[in-house]
TORLUMBA-965458 format. One record per atom (N, C-alpha, C, CB): residue in one letter; x, y, z. Coordinates in steps of 0.2 Angstrom, whole numbers, padded with zeros to 4 digits, always signed. Glycine has a CB too. Example, Ala and Ser with C-alpha at 12.3 -4.5 7.8 and 13.67 -1.06 7.14 Angstrom:
<atoms>
A+0066-0028+0039;A+0062-0022+0039;A+0066-0016+0039;A+0057-0022+0045;S+0064-0011+0035;S+0068-0005+0036;S+0064+0000+0039;S+0070-0003+0029;
</atoms>
This chain:
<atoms>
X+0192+0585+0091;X+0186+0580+0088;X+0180+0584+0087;X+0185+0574+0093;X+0177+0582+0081;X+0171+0586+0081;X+0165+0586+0087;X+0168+0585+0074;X+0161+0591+0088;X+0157+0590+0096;X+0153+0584+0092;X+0151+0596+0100;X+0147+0585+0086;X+0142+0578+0085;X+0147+0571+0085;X+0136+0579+0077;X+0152+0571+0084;X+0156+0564+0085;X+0156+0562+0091;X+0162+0563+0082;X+0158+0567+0096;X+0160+0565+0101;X+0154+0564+0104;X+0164+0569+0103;X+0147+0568+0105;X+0143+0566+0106;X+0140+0561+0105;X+0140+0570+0105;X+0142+0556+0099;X+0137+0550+0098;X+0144+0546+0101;X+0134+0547+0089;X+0146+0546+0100;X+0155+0542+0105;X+0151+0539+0112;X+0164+0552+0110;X+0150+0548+0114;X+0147+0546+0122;X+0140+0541+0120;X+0144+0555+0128;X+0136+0544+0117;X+0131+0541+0116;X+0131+0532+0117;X+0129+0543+0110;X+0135+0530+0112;X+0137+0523+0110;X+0140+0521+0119;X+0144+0523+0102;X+0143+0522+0124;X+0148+0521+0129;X+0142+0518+0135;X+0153+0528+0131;X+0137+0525+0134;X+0131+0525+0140;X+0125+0520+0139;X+0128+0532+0142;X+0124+0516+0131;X+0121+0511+0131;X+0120+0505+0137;X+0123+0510+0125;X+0126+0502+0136;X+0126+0498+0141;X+0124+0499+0146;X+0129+0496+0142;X+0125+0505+0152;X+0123+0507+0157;X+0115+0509+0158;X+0127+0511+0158;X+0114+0514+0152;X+0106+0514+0154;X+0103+0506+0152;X+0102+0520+0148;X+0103+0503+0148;X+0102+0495+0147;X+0101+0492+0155;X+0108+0492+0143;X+0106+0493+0157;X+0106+0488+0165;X+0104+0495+0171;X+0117+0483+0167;X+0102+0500+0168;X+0099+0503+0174;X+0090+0502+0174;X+0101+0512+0174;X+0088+0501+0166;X+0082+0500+0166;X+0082+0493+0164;X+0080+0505+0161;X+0084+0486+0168;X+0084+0480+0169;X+0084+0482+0177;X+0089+0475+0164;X+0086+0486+0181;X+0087+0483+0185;X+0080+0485+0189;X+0094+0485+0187;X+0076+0490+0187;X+0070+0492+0190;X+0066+0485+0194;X+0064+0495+0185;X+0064+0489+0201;X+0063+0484+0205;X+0055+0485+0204;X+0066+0484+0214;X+0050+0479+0206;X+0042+0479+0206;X+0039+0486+0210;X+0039+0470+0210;X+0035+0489+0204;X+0029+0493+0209;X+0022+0492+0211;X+0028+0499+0206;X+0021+0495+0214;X+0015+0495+0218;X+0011+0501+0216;X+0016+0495+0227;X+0007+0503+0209;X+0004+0507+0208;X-0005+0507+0209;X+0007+0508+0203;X-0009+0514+0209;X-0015+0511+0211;X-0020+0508+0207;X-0018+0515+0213;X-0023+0503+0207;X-0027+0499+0203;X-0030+0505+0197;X-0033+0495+0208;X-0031+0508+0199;X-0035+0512+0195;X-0033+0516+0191;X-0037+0515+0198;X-0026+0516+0191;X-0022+0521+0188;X-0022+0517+0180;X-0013+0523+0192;X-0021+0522+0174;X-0020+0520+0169;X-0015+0516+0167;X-0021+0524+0165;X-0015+0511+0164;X-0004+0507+0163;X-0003+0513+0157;X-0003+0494+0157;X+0005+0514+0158;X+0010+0518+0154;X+0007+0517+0147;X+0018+0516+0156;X+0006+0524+0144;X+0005+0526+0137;X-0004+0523+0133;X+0012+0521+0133;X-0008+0522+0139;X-0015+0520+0137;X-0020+0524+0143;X-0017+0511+0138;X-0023+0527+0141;X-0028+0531+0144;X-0033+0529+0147;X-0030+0535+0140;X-0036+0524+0142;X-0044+0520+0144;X-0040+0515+0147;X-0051+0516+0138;X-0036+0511+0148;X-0034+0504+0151;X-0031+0505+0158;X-0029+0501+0148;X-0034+0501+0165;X-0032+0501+0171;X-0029+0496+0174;X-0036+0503+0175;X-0025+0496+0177;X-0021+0489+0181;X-0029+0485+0184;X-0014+0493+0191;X-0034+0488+0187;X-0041+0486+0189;X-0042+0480+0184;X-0046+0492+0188;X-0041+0483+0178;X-0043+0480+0170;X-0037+0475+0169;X-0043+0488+0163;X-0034+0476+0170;X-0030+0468+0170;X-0030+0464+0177;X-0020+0469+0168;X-0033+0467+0182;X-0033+0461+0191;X-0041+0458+0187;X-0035+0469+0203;X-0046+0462+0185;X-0051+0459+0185;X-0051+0452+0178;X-0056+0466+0184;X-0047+0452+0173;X-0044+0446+0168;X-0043+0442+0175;X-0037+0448+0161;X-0040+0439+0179;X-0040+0435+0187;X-0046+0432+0192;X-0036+0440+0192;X-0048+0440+0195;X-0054+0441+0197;X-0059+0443+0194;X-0053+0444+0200;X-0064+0442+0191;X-0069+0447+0186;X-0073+0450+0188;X-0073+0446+0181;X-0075+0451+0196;X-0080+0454+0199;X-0074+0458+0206;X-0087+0448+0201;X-0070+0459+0206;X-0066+0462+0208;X-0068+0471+0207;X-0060+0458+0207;X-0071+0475+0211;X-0071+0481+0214;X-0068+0485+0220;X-0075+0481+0213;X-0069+0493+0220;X-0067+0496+0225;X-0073+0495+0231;X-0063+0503+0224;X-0073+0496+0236;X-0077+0497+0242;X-0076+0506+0241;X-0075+0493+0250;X-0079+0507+0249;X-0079+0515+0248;X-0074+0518+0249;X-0083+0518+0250;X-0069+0512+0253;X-0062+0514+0257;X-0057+0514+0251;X-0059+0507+0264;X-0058+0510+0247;X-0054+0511+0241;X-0049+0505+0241;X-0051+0519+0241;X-0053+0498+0245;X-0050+0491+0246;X-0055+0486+0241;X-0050+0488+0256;X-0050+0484+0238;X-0053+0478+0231;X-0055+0474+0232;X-0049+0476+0227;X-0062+0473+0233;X-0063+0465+0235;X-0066+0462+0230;X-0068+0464+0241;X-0067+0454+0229;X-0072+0450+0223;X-0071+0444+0224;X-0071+0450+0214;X-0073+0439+0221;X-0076+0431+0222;X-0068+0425+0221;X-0083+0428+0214;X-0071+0423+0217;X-0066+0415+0215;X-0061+0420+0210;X-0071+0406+0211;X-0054+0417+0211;X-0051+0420+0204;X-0053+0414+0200;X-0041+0423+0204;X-0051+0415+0194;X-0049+0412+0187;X-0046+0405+0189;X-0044+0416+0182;X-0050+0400+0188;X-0044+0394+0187;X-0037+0393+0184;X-0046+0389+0183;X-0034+0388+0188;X-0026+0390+0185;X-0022+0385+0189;X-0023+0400+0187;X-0014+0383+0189;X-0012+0376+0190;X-0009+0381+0198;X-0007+0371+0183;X-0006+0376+0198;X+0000+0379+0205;X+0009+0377+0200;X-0001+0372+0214;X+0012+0383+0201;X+0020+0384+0200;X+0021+0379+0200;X+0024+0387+0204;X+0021+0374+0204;X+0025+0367+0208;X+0022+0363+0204;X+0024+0365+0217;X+0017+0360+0201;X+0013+0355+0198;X+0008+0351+0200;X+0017+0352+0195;X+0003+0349+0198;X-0004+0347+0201;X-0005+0345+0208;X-0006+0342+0197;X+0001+0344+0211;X-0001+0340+0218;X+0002+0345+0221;X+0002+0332+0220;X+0001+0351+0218;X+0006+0356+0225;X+0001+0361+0225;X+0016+0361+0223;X-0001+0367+0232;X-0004+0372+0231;X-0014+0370+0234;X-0002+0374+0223;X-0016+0376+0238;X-0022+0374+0239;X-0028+0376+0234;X-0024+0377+0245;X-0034+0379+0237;X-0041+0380+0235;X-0038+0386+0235;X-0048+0379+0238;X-0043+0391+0230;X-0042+0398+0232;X-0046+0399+0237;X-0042+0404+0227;X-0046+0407+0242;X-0052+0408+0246;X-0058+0410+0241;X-0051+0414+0251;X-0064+0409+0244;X-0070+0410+0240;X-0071+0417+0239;X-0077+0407+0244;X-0068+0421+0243;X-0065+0430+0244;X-0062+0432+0240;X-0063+0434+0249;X-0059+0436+0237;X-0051+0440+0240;X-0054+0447+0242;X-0044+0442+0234;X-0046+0450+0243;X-0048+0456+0246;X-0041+0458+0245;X-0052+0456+0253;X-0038+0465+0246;X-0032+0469+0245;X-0031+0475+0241;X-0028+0466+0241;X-0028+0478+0242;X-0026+0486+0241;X-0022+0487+0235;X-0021+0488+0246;X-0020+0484+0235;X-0012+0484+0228;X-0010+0477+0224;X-0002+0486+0232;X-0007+0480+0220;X-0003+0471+0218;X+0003+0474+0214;X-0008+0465+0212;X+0008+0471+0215;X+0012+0472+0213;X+0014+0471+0205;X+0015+0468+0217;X+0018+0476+0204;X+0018+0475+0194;X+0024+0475+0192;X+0015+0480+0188;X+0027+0472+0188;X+0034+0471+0185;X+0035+0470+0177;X+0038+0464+0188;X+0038+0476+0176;X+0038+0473+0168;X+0044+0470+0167;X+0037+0479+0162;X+0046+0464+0162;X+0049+0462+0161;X+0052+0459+0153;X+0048+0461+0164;X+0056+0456+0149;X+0057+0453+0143;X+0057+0445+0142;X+0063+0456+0143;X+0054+0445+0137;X+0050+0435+0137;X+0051+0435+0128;X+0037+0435+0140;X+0058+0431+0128;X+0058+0430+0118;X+0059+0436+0116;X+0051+0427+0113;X+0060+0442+0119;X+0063+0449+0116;X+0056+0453+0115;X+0067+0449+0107;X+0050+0450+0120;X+0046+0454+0120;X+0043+0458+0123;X+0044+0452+0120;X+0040+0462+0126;X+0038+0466+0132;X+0034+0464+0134;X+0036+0473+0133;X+0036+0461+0142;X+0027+0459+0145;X+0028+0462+0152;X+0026+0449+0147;X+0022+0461+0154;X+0021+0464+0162;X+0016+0458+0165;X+0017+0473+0163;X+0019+0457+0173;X+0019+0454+0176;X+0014+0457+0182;X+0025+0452+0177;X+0012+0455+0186;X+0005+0456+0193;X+0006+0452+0196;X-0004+0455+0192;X+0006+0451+0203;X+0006+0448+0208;X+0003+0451+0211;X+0010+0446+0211;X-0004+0444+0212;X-0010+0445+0220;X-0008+0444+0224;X-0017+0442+0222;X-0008+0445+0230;X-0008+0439+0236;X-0017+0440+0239;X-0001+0442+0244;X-0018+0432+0238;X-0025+0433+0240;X-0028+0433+0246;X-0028+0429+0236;X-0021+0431+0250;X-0021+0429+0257;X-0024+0420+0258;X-0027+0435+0260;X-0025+0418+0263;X-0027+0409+0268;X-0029+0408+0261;X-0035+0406+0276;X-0025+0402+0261;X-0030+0395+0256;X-0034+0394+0261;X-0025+0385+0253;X-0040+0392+0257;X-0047+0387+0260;X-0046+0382+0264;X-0051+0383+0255;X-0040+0377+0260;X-0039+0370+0263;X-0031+0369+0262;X-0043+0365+0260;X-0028+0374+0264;X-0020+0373+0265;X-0017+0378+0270;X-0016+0374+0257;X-0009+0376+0273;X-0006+0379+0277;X-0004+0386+0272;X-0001+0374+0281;X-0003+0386+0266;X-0001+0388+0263;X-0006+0396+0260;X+0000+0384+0260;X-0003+0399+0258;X-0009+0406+0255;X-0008+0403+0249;X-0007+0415+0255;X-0014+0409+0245;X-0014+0410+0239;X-0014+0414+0235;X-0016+0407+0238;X-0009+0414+0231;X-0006+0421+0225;X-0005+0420+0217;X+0003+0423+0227;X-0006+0424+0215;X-0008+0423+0208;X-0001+0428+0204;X-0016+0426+0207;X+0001+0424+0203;X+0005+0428+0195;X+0003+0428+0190;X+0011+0426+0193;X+0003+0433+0187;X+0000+0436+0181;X+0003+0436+0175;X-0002+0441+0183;X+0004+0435+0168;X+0008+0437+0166;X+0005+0440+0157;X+0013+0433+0166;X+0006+0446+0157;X+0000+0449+0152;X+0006+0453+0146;X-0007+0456+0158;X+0001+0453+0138;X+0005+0458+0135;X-0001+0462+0134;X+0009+0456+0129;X+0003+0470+0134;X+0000+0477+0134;X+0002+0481+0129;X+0001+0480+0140;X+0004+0478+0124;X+0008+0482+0118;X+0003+0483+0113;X+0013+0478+0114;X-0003+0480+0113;X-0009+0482+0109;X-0015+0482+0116;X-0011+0476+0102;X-0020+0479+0113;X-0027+0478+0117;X-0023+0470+0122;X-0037+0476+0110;X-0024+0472+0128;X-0020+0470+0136;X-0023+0460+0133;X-0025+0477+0147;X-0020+0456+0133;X-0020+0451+0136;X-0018+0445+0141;X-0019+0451+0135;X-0020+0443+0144;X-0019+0438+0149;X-0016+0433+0145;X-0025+0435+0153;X-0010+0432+0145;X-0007+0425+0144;X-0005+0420+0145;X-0004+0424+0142;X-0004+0420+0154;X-0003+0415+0159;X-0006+0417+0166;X+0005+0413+0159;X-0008+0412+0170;X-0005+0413+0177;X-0007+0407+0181;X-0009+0421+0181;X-0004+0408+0188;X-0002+0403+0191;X-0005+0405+0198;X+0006+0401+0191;X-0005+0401+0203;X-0001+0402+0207;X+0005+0399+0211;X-0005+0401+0210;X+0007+0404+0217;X+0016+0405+0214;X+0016+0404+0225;X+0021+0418+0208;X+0010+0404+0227;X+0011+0403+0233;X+0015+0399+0239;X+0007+0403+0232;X+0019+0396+0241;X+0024+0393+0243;X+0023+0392+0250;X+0029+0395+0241;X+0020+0397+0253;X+0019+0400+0262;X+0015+0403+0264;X+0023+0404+0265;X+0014+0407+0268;X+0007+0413+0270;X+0010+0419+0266;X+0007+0416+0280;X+0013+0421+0264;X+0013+0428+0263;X+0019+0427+0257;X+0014+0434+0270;X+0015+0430+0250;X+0020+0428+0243;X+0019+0435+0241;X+0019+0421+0237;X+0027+0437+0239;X+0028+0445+0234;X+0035+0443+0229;X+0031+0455+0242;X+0039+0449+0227;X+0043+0449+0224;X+0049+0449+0229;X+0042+0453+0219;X+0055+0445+0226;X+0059+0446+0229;X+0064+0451+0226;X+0060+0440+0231;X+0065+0455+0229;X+0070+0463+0227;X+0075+0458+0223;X+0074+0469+0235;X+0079+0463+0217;X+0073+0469+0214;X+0068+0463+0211;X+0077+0475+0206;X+0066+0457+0209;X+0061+0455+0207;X+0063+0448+0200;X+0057+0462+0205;X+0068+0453+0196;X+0069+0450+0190;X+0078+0449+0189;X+0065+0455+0184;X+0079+0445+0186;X+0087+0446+0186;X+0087+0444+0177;X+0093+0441+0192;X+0091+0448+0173;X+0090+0448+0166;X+0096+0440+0165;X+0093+0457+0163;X+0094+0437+0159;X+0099+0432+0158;X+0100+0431+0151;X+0097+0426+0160;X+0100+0438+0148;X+0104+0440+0140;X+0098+0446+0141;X+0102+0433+0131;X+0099+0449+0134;X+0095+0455+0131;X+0088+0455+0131;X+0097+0456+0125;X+0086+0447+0129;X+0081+0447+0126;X+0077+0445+0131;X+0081+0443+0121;X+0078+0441+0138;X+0075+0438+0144;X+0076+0439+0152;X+0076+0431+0143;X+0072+0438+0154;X+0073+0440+0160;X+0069+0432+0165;X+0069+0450+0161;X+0071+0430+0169;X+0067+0427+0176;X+0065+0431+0182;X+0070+0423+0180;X+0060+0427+0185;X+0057+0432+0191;X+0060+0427+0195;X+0048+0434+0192;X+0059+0433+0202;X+0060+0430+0209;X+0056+0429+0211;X+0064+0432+0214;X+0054+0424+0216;X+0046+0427+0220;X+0049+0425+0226;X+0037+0423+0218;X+0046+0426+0232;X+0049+0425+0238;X+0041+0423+0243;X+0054+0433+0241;X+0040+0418+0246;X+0035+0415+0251;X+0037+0415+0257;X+0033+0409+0250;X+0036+0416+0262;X+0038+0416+0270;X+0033+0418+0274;X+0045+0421+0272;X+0037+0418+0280;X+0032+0416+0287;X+0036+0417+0293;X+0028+0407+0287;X+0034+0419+0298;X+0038+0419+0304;X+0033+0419+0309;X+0044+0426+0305;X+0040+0418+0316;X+0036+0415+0321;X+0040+0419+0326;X+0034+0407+0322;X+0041+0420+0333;X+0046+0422+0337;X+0052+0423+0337;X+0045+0420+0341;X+0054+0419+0333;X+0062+0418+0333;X+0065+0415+0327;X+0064+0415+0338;X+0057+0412+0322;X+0060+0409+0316;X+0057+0411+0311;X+0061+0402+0316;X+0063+0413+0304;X+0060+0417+0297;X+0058+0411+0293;X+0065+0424+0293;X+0056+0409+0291;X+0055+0404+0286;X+0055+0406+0279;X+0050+0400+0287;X+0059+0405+0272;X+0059+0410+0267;X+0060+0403+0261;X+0067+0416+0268;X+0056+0404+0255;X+0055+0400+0249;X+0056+0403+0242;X+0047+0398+0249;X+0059+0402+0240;X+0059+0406+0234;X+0060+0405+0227;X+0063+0409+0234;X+0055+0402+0225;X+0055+0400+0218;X+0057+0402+0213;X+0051+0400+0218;X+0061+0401+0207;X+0065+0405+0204;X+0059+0403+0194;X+0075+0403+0207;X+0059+0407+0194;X+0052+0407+0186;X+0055+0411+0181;X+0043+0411+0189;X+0055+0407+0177;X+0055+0411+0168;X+0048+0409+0165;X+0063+0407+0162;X+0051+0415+0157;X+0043+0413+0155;X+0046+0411+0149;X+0036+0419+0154;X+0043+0405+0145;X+0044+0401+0139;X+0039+0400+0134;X+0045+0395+0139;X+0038+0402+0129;X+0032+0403+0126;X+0028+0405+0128;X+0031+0400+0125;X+0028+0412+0130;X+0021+0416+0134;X+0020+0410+0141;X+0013+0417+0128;X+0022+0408+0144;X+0020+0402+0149;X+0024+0402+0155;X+0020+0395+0147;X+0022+0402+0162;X+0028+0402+0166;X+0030+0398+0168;X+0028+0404+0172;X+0034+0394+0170;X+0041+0388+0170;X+0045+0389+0175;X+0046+0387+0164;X+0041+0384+0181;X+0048+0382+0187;X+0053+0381+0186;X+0048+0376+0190;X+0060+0384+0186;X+0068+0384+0186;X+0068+0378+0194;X+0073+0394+0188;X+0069+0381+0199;X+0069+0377+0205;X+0067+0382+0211;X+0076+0374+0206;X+0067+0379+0216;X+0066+0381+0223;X+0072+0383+0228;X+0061+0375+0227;X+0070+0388+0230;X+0076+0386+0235;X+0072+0389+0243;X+0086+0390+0232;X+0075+0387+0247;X+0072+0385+0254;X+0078+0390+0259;X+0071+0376+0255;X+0076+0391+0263;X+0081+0395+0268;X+0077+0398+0272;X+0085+0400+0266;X+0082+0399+0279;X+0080+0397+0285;X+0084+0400+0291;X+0080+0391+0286;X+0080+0407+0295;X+0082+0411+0301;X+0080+0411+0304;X+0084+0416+0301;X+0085+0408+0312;X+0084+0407+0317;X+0089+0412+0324;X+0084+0401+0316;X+0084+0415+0325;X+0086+0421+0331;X+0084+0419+0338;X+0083+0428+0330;X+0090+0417+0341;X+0087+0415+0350;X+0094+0419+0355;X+0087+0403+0352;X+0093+0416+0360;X+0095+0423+0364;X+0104+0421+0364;X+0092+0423+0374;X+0107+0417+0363;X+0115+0416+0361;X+0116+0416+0355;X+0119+0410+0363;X+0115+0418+0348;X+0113+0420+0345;X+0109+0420+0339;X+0117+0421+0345;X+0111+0422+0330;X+0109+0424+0326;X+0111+0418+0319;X+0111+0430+0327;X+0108+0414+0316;X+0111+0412+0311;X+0103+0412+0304;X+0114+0402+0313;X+0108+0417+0301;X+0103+0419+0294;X+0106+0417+0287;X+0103+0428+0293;X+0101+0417+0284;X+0102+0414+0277;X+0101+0420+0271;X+0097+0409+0277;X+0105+0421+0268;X+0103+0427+0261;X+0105+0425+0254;X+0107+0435+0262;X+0103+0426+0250;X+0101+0424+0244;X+0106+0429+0239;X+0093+0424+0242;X+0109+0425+0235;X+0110+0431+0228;X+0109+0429+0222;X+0116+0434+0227;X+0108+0431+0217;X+0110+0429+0209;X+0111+0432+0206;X+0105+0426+0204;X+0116+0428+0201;X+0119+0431+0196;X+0120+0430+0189;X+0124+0432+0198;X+0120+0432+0184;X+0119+0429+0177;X+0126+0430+0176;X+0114+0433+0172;X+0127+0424+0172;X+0136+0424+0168;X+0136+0420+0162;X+0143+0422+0174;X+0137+0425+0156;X+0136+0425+0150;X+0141+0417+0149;X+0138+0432+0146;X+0140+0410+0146;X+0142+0407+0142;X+0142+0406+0137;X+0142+0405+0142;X+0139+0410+0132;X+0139+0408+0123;X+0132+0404+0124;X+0147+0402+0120;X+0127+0402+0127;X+0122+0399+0124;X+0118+0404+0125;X+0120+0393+0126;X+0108+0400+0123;X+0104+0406+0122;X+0101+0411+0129;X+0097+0403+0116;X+0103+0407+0133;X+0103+0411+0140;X+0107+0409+0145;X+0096+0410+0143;X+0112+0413+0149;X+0114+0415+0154;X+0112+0409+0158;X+0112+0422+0155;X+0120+0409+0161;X+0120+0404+0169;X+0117+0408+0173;X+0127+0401+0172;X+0115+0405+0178;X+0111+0407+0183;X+0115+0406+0190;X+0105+0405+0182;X+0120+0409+0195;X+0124+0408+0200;X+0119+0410+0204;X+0129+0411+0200;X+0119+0403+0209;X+0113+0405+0215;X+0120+0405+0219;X+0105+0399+0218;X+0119+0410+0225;X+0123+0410+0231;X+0118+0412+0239;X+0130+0417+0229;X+0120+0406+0244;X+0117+0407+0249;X+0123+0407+0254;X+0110+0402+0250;X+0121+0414+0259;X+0126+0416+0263;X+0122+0413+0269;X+0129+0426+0262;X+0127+0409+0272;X+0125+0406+0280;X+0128+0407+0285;X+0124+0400+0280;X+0126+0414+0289;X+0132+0415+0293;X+0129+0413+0302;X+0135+0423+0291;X+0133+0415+0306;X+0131+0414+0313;X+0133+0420+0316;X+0135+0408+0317;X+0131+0425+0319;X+0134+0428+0324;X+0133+0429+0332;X+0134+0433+0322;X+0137+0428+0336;X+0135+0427+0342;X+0133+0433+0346;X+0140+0424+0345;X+0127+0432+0349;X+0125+0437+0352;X+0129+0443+0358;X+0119+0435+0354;X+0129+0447+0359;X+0132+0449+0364;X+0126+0451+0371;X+0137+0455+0362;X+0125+0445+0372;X+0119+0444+0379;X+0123+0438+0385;X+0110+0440+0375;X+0118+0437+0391;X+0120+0433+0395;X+0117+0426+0393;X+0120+0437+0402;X+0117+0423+0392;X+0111+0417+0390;X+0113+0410+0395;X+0112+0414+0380;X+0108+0407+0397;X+0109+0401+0397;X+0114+0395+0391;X+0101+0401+0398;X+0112+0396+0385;X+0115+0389+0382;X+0121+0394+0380;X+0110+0384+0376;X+0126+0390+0378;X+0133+0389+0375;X+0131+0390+0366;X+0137+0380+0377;X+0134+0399+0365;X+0133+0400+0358;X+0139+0395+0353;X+0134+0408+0358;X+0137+0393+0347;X+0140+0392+0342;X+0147+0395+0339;X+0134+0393+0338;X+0151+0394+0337;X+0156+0397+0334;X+0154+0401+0328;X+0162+0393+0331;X+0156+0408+0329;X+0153+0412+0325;X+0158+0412+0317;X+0153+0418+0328;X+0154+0411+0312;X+0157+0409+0305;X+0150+0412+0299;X+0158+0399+0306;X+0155+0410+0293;X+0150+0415+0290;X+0153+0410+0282;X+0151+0426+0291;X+0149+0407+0278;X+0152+0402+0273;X+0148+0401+0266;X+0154+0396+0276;X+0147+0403+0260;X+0144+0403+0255;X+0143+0395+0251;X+0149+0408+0250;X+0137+0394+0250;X+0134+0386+0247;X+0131+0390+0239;X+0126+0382+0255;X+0135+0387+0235;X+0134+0392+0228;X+0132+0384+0224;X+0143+0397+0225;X+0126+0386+0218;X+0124+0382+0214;X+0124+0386+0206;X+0117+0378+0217;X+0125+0382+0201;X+0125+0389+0195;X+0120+0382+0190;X+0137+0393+0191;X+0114+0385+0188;X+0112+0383+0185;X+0113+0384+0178;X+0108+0385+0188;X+0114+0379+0172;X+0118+0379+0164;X+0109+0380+0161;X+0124+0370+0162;X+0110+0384+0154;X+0105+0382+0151;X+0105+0375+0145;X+0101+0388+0149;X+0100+0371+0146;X+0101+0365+0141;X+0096+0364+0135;X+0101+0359+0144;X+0098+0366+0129;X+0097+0367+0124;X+0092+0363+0122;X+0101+0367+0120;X+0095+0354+0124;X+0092+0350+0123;X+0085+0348+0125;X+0095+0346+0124;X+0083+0351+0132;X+0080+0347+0137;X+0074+0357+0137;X+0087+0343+0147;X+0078+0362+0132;X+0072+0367+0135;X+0073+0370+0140;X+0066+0365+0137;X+0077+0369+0148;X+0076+0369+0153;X+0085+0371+0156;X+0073+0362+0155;X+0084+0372+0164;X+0090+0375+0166;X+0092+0367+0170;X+0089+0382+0171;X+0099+0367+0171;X+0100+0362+0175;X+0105+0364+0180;X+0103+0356+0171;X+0103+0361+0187;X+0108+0366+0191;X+0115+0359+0192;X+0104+0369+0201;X+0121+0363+0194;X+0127+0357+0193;X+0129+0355+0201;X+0133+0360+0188;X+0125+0355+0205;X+0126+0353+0211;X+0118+0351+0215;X+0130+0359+0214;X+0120+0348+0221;X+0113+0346+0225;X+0115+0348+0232;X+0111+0338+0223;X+0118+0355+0229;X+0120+0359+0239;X+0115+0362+0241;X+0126+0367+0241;X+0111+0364+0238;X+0106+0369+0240;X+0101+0362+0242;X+0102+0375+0233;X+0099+0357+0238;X+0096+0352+0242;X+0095+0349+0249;X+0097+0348+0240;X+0103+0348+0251;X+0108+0346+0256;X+0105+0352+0262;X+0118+0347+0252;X+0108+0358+0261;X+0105+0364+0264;X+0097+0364+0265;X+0106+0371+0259;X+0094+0364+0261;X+0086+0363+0262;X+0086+0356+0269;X+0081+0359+0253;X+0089+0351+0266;X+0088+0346+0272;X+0091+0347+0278;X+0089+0340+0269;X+0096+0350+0279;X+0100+0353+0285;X+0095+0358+0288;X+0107+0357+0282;X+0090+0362+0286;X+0085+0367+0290;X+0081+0363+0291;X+0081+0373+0288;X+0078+0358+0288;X+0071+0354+0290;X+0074+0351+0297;X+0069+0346+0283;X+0080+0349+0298;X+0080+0347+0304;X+0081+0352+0312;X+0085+0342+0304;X+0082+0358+0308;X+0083+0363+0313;X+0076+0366+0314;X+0090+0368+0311;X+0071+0364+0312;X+0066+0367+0312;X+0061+0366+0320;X+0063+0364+0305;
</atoms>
């Protein structure tokens, strides 16, 4: 076989794979100051301050400024606090991702305490940078005390789109409390999919944790099912305890979300994850 045939042979084979090695990149943490990829005069600074506009370094090289930008909450008008009259922070997280076959990049602030909620408050960002940088959405995505990406961040649902994960939690001695909002972007805009809720509790006879997965699986429409899988398992400690441990067991609670053409929107085909949410509320 001639070598340049064979060469494009291989070429054509390792598409797919570089494709899903460069979908799979997880969110970075680079420094505000640093230029974004392929622009010289433009800084991640330069797209936190489109949020924040008086947002600078101190001398420690920690970002502080005033009120961010008005903007709704993920969950819709009755969900989410005040921002603080501060922020403050080191980094933010960035994720590029695909929106209608477009290139966009994503930011997440954590701004840290709402003013007047149990909840923090975090800003998702979502900007295009393919000419002179714009702001085309953000929210806040805050759910709990402390909101980031949830590894790797994004899961692809065709060529052309990708959703984010975000993940909100909180712990306390022995319990993790975990929120995770699951967000696509439609028309340059971000768009609640759903929530899902989960809940780890560690005491001295044992262990019962909760872990998340997703998975995209192609049907023939313009985006990808979406398979949520939450692993709920028990394991019994090997300690001396006062109470009588639980039967150790380990059992998958799976929802697969369809997309509907009609309605714009994903529809999940079960209400286990609900059921689950309300099965922690009482173990709380």
């Amino acid at each position: 076989m001639p070598t340049n045939l064979l060469r494009f042979i291989l070429a054509v084979m390792l598409l797919p794979l570089l494709w899903t090695a460069a979908g799979a990149q997880d969110a970075s943490l680079p420094e505000l100051g640093s230029p974004l990829p392929g622009q010289k005069d433009i800084t991640y600074l330069d797209l936190a301050r489109m949020i924040i506009p008086d947002l600078a370094a101190d001398k420690n090289g920690f970002y502080r400024g005033g009120l961010p930008i008005a903007m709704r909450h993920i969950e819709g008008p009755d969900s989410g606090g005040s921002p603080p009259e501060t922020s403050g922070f080191s980094n933010a997280s960035v994720l590029a991702i695909k929106a209608g076959g477009k290139d966009r990049l994503t930011m997440l602030f954590d701004l840290g305490d709402s003013s007047d909620s149990a909840e923090g408050y975090a800003v998702l960002a979502l900007y295009d940078i393919t000419g002179k940088p714009r702001l085309l959405d953000a929210a806040n995505v805050a759910l709990d005390r402390s909101t980031y990406f949830r590894e790797p961040g994004k899961l692809g649902i065709g060529a052309n789109d990708d959703i984010l994960m975000i993940e909100s939690s909180h712990s306390n001695s022995n319990q993790n409390y975990m929120i995770v909002p699951l967000i696509m972007v439609a028309r340059d805009k971000l768009k609640l999919i759903d929530i899902i809720y989960l809940f780890d509790e560690h005491v001295c006879a044992y262990s019962r944790t909760q872990d998340v997965a997703f998975k995209a699986i192609a049907e023939g429409r313009r985006h990808a099912a979406i398979k949520v899988t939450v692993t709920d398992a028990t394991v019994v400690n090997d300690e001396s305890c006062d109470d009588q441990p639980p039967k150790p067991e380990s059992h998958d609670i799976s929802v697969t979300y369809h997309w509907d053409k009609t309605t714009s929107h994903y529809a999940k085909d079960s209400d286990a994850l609900d059921k689950l949410a309300g099965e922690n509320a009482k173990r709380f």
